[in-house]
PALUM-228837 format. One line per 8 residues: number of its first residue (from 1); their letters; for each residue z, x, y of C-alpha. Coordinates in pm, whole numbers. Each point is the difference from the previous one (the first is absolute). Layout:
NUM) A) Z:X:Y ~ ...
end
This chain:
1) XXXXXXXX) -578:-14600:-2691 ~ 331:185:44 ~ 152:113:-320 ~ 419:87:43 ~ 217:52:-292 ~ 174:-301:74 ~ -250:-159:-116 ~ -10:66:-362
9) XXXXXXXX) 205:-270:-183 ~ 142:276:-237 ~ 282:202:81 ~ -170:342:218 ~ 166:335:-145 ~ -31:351:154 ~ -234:106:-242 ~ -253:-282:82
17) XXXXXXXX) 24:95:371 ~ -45:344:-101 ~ -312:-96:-155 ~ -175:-249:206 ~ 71:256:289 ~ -159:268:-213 ~ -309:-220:-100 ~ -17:-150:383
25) XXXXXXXX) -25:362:191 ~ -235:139:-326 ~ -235:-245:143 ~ 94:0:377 ~ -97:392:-26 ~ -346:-67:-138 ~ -155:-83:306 ~ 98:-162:354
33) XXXXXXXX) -124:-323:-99 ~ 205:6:-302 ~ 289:33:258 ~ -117:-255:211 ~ 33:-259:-327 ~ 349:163:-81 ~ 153:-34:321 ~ -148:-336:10
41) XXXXXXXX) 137:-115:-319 ~ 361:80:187 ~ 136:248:-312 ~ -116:329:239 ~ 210:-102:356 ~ 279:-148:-297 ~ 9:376:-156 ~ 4:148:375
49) XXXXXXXX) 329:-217:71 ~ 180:71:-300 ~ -6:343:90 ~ 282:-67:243 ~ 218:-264:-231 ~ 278:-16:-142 ~ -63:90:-327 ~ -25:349:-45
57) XXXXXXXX) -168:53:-341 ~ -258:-255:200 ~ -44:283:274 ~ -56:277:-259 ~ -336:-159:-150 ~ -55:-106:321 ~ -45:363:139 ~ -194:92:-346
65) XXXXXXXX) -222:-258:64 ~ -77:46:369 ~ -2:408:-94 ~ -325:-117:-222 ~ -110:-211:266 ~ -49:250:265 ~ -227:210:-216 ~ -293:-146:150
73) XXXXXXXX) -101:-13:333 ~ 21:-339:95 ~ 285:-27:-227 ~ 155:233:271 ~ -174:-163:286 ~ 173:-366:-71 ~ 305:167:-34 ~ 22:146:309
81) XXXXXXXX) -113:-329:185 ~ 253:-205:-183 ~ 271:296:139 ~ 110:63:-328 ~ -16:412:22 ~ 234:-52:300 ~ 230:-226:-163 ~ -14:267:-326
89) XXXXXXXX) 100:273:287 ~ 255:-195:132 ~ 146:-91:-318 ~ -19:410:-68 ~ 220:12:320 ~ 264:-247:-108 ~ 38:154:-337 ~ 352:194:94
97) XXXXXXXX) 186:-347:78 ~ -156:-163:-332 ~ 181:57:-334 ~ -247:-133:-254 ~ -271:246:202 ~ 0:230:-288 ~ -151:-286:-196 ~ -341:-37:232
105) XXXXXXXX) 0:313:215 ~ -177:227:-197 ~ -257:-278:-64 ~ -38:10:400 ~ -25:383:37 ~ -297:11:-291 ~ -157:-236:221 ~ -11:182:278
113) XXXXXXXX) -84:333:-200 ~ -304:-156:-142 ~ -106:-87:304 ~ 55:287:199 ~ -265:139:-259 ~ -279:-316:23 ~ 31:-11:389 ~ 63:278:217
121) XXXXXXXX) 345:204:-94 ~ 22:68:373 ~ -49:-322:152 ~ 245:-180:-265 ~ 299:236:80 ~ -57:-38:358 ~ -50:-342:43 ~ 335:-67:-289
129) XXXXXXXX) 222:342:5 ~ 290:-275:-154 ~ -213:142:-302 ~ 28:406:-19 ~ 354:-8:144 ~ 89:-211:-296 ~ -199:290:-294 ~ 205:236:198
137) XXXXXXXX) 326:-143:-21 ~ -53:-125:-343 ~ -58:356:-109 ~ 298:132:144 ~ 212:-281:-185 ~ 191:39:-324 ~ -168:-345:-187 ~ -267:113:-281
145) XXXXXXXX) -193:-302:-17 ~ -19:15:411 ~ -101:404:0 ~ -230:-55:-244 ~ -238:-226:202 ~ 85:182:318 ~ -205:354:-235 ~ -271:-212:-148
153) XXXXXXXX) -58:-166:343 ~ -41:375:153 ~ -247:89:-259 ~ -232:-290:68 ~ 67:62:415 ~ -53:372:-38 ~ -357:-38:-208 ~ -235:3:265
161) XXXXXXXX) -18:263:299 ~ 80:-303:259 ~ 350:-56:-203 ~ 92:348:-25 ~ -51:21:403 ~ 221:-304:78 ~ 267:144:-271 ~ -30:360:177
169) XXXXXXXX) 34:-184:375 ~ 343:-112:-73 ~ 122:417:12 ~ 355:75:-129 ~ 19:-373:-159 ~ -256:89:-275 ~ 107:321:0 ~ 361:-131:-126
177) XXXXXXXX) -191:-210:-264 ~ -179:242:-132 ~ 346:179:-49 ~ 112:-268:-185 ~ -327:-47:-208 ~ 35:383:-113 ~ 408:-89:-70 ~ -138:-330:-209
185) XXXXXXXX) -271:186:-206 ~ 302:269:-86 ~ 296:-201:-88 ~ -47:-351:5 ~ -56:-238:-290 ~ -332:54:-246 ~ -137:-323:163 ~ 30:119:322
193) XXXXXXXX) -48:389:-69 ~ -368:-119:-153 ~ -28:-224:294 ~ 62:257:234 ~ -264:249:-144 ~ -239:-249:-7 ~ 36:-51:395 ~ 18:318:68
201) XXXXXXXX) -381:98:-78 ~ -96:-283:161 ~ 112:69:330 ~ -107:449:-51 ~ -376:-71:-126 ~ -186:41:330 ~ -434:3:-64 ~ -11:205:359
209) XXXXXXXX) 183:320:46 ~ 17:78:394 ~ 241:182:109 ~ 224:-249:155 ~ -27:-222:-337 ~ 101:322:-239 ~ 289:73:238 ~ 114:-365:0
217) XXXXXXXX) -21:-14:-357 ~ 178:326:-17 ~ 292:-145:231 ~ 36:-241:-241 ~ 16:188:-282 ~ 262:220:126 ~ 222:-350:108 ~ 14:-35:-368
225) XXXXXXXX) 282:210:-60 ~ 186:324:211 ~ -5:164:-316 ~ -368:-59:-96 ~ -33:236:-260 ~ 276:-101:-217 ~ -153:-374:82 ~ -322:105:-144
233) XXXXXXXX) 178:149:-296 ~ 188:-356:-43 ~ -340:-168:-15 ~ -188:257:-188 ~ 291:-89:-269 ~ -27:-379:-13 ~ -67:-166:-304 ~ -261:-243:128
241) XXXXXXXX) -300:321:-71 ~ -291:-186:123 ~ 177:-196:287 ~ 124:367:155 ~ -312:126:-34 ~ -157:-223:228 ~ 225:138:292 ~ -174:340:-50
249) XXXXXXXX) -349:-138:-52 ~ 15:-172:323 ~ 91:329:211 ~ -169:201:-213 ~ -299:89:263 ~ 242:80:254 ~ 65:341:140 ~ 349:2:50
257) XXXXXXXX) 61:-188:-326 ~ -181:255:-216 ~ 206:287:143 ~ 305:-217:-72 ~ -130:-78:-368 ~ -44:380:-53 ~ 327:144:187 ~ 191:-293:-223
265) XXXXXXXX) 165:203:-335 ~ -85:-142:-260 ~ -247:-214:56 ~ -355:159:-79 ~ 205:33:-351 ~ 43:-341:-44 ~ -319:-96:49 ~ -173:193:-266
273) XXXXXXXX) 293:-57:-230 ~ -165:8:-322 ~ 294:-147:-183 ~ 31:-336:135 ~ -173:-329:-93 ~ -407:-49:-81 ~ 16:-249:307 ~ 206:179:227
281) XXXXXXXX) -242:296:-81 ~ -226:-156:94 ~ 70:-172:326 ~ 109:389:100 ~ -359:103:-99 ~ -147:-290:262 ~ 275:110:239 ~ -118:376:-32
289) XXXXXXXX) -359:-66:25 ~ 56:-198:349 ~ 241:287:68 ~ -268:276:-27 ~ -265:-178:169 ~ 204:-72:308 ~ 42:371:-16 ~ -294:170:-19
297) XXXXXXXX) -119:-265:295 ~ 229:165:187 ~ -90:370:39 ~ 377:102:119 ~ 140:-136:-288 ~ -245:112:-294 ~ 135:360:-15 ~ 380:-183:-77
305) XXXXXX) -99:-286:-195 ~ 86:128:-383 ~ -260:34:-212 ~ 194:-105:-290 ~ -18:-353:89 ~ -297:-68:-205
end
């Protein structure tokens, strides 16, 4: 039997379509004969259209929901037959001549992000580009909330080799990003500062060092800021102690970046500060440990690497 809100004899609020959405694709995600009895019931294709209605607040559950949908595979599967990614994409596209997009597009770009990362990153911006033109552009805007999504979205693109590849293919474009990702981390906001420097190490940790990946990773390292050294000093000063630290941890076994670590003043000394917090201490003392051992595993480097970083 097919169940609408209509139907209820009591007065439906927002908060019970939140709900029964919630509950409905909880259960449509267990399995693809859980779907089957969703969609049959008629609340599933009733979510799917009220993604493209009038009411807006409607459209930004809707995208949460179908965002939780598409974490399983035939969650993903029965949206793409029904043509929903395309209609997402295309509703991505028409953003610019909406004014109420702000309320439901970053709903529609976390969509995409998440899954870039459960597909394949490379087919997904291929087949909908709609989707990385709009991270870039959103980074290079002046709204918060909007920038904000546009970082986080980078650091769940940029976590797998396959991402970091599709990121790299789009040449001076990321490299202008990146630019503004260093300019973020330096002078924006704390929000969006932390934000930023939690991106950041996300998108440098590479598991294989070939050549071509360390000089990519270098490239973008260096987009960060013309003045890179008084960057690094900028971040090495941040409040947010642990969150900074995970930039260096994550290019820590990197050639290039230990020669930039050392040649930075100042730095070795405020890692084995002595004087600042038990925690902060000790995060350096993890930090130094990974430090040393990426190092000594690389012979060129264990001559420089200082030994007081114990």
């Amino acid at each position: 039997k097919k169940i609408t809100f209509e139907s209820f004899e009591i007065e439906t609020l927002d908060i019970v379509h939140y709900r029964v959405y919630k509950l409905v694709v909880k259960i449509a995600s267990m399995s693809e004969e859980s779907l089957n009895y969703c969609t049959d019931s008629g609340l599933v294709p009733q979510l799917l259209q009220e993604l493209t209605g009038d009411d807006i607040l409607v459209r930004v559950t809707c995208a949460e929901m179908i965002t939780s949908l598409a974490s399983s595979a035939h969650g993903r599967r029965y949206l793409l037959k029904q043509g929903i990614i395309d209609n997402i994409s295309n509703m991505i596209l028409g953003a610019d001549s909406d004014l109420f997009s702000g309320f439901y597009l970053p709903g529609l770009v976390k969509f995409f992000g998440n899954l870039a990362v459960m597909d394949k990153p490379h087919q997904i911006c291929e087949h909908y580009p709609a989707f990385l033109e709009k991270v870039f552009s959103m980074t290079e805007g002046n709204e918060p909330t909007m920038i904000g999504v546009a970082v986080d979205t980078l650091g769940v693109l940029g976590s797998n080799l396959e991402g970091k590849q599709v990121l790299h293919k789009t040449g001076t474009k990321y490299q202008k990003v990146f630019r503004r990702l260093g300019h973020h981390a330096k002078s924006s906001n704390s929000d969006l500062r932390v934000r930023c420097l939690d991106t950041i190490p996300s998108l440098m940790f590479f598991d294989n060092h070939t050549e071509d990946l360390l000089a990519m990773a270098e490239s973008w390292f260096s987009a960060l800021s013309d003045q890179l050294i008084d960057l690094f000093r900028s971040i090495v000063t941040q409040p947010f102690h642990c969150t900074t630290l995970k930039v260096f941890t994550a290019i820590a076994n990197q050639p290039w970046a230990q020669k930039l670590m050392i040649s930075s003043p100042g730095f070795v000394e405020y890692v084995i500060d002595r004087n600042s917090s038990a925690v902060w201490h000790r995060t350096c003392r993890q930090f130094a440990k990974i430090w040393r051992i990426a190092c000594y595993l690389n012979s060129r480097m264990a001559l420089t690497c200082p030994r007081s970083l114990k």
